[in-house]
C-alpha positions in Angstrom: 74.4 113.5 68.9 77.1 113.1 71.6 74.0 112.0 74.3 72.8 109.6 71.5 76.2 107.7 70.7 76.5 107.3 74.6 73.6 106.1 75.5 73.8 103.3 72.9 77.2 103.0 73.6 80.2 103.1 71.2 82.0 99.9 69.8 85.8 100.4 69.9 88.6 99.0 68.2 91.0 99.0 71.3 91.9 94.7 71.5 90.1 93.3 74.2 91.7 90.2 75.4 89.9 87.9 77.8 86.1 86.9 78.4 84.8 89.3 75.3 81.6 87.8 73.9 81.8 85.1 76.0 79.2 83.2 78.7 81.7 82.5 81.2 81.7 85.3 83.2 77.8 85.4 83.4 78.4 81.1 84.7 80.1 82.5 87.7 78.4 81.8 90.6 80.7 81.6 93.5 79.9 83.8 96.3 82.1 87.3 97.0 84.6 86.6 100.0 84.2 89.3 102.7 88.0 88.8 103.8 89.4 91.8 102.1 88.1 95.5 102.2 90.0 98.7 100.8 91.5 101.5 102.9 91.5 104.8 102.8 88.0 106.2 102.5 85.1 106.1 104.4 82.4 103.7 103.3 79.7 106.1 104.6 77.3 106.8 101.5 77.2 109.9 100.2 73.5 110.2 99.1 72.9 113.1 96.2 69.6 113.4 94.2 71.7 112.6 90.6 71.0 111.2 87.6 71.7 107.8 86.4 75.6 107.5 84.3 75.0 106.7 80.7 78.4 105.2 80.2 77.6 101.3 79.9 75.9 100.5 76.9 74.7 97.0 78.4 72.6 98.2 81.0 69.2 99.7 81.5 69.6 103.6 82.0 66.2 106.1 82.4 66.3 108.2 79.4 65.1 111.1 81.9 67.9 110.4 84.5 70.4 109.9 81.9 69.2 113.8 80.1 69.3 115.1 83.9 72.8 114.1 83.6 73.9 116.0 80.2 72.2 118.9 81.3 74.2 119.1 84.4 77.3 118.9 83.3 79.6 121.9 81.1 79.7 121.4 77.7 83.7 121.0 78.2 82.7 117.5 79.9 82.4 116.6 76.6 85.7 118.1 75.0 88.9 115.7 75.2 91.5 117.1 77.4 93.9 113.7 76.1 94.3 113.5 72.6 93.0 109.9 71.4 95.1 107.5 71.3 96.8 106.7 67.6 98.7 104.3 66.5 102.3 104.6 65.6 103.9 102.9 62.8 105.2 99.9 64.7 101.2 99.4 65.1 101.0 99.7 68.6 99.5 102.6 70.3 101.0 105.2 71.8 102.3 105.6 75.3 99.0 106.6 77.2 100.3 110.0 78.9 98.4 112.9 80.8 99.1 115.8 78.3 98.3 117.8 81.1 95.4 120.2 81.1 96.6 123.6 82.7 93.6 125.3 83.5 94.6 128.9 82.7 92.9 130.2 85.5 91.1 129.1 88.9 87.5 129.5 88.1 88.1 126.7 85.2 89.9 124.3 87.7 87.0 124.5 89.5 85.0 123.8 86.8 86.5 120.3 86.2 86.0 119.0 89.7 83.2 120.5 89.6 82.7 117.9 86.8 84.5 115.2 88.6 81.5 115.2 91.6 78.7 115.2 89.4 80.3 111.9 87.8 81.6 110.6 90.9 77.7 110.9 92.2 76.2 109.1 89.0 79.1 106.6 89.2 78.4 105.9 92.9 74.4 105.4 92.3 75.1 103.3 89.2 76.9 100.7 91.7 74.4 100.9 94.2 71.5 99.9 91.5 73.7 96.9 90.6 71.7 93.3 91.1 74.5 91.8 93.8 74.5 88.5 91.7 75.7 90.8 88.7 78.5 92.0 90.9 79.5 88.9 92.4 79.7 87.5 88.6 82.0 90.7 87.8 83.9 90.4 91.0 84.9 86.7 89.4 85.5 87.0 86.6 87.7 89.9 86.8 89.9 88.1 89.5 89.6 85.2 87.2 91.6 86.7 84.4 93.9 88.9 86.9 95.1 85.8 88.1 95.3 83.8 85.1 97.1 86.8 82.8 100.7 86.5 82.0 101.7 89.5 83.2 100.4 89.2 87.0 101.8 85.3 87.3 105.4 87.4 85.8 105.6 89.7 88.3 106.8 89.2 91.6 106.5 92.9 94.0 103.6 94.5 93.1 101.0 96.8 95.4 97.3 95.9 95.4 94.2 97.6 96.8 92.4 95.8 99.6 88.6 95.8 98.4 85.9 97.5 100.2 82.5 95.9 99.8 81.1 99.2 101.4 82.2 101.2 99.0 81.4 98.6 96.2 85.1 98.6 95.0 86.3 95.3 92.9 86.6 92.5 94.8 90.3 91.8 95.4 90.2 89.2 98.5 90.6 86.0 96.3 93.4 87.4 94.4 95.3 88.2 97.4 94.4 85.0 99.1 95.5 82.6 96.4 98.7 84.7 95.9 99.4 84.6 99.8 98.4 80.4 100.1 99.7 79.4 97.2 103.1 80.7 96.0 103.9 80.0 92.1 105.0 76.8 90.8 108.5 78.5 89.6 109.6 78.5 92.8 109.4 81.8 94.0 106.9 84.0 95.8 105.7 87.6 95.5 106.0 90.0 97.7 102.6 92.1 98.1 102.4 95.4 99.3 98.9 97.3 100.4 98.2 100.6 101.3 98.1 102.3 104.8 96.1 105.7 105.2 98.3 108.1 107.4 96.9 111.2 107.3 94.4 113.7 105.4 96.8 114.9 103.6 97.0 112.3 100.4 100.0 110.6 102.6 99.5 107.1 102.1 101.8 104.0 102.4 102.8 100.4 101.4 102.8 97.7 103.5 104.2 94.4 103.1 101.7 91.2 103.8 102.4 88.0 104.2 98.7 86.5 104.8 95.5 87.8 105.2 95.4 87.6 108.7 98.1 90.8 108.6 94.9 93.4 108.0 93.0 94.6 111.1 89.8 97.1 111.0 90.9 100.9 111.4 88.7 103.2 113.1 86.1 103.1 110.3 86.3 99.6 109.8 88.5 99.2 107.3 90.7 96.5 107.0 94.5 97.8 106.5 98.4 96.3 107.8 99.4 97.0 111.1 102.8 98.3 111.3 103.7 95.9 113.8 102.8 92.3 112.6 101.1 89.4 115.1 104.7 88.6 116.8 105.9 92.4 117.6 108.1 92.9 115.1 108.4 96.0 112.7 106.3 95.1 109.2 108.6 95.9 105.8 107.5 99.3 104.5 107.4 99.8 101.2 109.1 103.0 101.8 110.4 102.6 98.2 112.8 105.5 98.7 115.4 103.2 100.6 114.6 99.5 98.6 116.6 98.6 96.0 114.0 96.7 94.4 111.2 98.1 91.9 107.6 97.2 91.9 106.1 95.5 88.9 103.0 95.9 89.2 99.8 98.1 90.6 96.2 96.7 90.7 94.4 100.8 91.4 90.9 101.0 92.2 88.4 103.5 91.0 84.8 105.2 90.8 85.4 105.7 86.7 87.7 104.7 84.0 87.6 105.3 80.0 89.5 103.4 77.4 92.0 106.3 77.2 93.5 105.3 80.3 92.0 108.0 82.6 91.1 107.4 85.9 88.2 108.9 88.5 89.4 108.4 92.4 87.1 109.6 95.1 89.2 112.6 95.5 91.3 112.0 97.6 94.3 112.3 95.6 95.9 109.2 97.6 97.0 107.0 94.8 97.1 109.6 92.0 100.2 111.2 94.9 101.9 107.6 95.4 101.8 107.0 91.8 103.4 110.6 90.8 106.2 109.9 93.6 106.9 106.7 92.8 107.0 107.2 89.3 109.8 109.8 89.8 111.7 107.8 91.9 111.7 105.3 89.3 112.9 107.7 86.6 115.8 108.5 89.1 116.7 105.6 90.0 116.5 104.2 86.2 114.0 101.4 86.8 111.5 100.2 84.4 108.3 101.9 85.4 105.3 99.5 87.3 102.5 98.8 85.0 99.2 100.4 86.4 96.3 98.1 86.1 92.9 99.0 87.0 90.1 96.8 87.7 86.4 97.9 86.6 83.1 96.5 86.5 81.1 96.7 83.4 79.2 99.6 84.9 82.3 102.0 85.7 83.5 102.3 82.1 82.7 105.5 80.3 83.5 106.8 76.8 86.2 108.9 75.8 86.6 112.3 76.8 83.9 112.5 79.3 86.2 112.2 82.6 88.0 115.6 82.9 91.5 115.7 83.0 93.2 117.4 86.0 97.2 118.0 86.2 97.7 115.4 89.3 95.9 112.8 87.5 97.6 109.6 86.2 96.9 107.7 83.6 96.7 103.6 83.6 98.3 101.3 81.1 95.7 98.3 81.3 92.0 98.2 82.2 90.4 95.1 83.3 86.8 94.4 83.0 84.6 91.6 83.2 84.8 91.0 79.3 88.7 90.8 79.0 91.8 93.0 79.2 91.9 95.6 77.4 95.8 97.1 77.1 95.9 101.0 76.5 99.7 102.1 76.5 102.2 100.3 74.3 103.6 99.2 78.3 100.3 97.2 78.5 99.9 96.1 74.5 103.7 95.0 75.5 102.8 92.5 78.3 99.8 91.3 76.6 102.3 89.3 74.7 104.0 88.2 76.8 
């Protein structure tokens, strides 16, 4: 039953706000900018023999590849470590939170990520068997309704990943160029923070940018900040534990996401760390927490309950696909009026 409703995909009643049902996305033509790649993992492939993901219900999956899949993983993939999400009796839903699975011992811990690579696998070949002219109509539209919704024009420090083409990541070059060329019309600009890889250890930090110009190609060539920016001076660190000023906002990257606000990295732990610590920091230090968007093409969204939930892991408040915005947490349903 559960292989059946997945591979022909289950309707939701989650509001999407955005492109839903629409042509527009499918009219974008424009070709994907190579200025802008993401940092922090290698974009060597990883080839595994694995099945094909049956999480999209728009897209053409062998039947064969798809059973492969089932077969491999537990039958706790399929059991809901997050409770779905319910709506209170203001009618919005509740705040999207990681109700923390504690594996009671270590042989089921490694169980999950056990899970977590055989999706990570399908996920990965699912994005290589994409038709580029399909991505490059995701990549725009997506950055189309980033850059148009309310609550990205709003804010004015917010973090965003630098897109890797190698890895087939969301293409974020456009929205970082516009932002950087062409401040708003209110008269002030936003500061833009992206991520530095400094060790193997999930250590990663935020670096301020004020064109594109400001990323150079690390040793694997990926484009990240320099510390030091073109005329020797010291770049602004985001090192949020001495700034006085909050971030608004977070545009994550991803391999998976599901409508429950759960999020697949590549396992690196990287953002799932800065999150955690920042998110701390802000409870300390009072601020309003950041709203955590993710952006996802059509073929990285999976149903409910079929990405395992680890006790690192954190949840995001807004996921943004090529068919609209579709707001999670009562922190996204919030901004999506505004």
């Amino acid at each position: 039953m559960i292989k059946s409703q997945l591979l022909q995909g289950n309707k939701t009643n989650l509001p999407v706000h955005g492109l839903q049902n629409s042509t527009t996305a499918s009219r974008l033509t424009n070709p994907r900018s190579p200025a802008g790649v993401h940092v922090g993992r290698s974009p060597k492939a990883r080839r595994r023999a694995i099945s094909e993901s049956p999480m999209v219900r728009n897209y053409k999956l062998l039947p064969i590849a798809a059973s492969s899949l089932f077969n491999r993983l537990p039958p706790s993939a399929f059991q809901p470590a997050l409770r779905p999400l319910s709506r209170c009796s203001s009618g919005s839903p509740k705040m999207a939170r990681n109700e923390g699975i504690k594996p009671e011992n270590e042989e089921q811990l490694k169980a999950l990520f056990e899970q977590k690579r055989v999706i990570r696998s399908s996920v990965r070949k699912a994005l290589k068997a994409m038709d580029p002219s399909l991505r490059s109509q995701e990549d725009n539209a997506i950055q189309n309704i980033v850059l148009e919704a309310p609550w990205f024009k709003s804010s004015q420090r917010l973090c965003a990943y630098v897109s890797c083409s190698a890895l087939r990541e969301v293409d974020t070059s456009r929205i970082l160029s516009e932002t950087l060329q062409h401040p708003p019309k209110d008269g002030y600009s936003k500061k833009i923070y992206v991520p530095r890889v400094e060790d193997k250890n999930s250590h990663m930090r935020m670096f301020n940018i004020s064109r594109m110009d400001d990323l150079i190609a690390n040793s694997m060539n990926i484009l990240e900040p320099a510390p030091v920016d073109g005329d020797g001076n010291e770049r602004e660190d985001g090192n949020f534990m001495q700034t006085k000023d909050p971030i608004d906002l977070f545009l994550l990257p991803g391999l998976a996401f599901d409508k429950s606000g759960r999020r697949l990295g590549r396992g690196g732990g990287y953002y799932d760390t800065f999150l955690k610590n920042y998110q701390e920091l802000a409870k300390v230090r009072n601020w309003k927490q950041p709203l955590l968007v993710a952006l996802s093409y059509s073929v990285q969204i999976m149903d409910e309950g079929i990405i395992p939930l680890t006790p690192n892991d954190v949840l995001v408040d807004v996921l943004v696909s090529p068919s609209g915005v579709i707001p999670i947490s009562s922190a996204g349903l919030d901004k999506m009026k505004v």
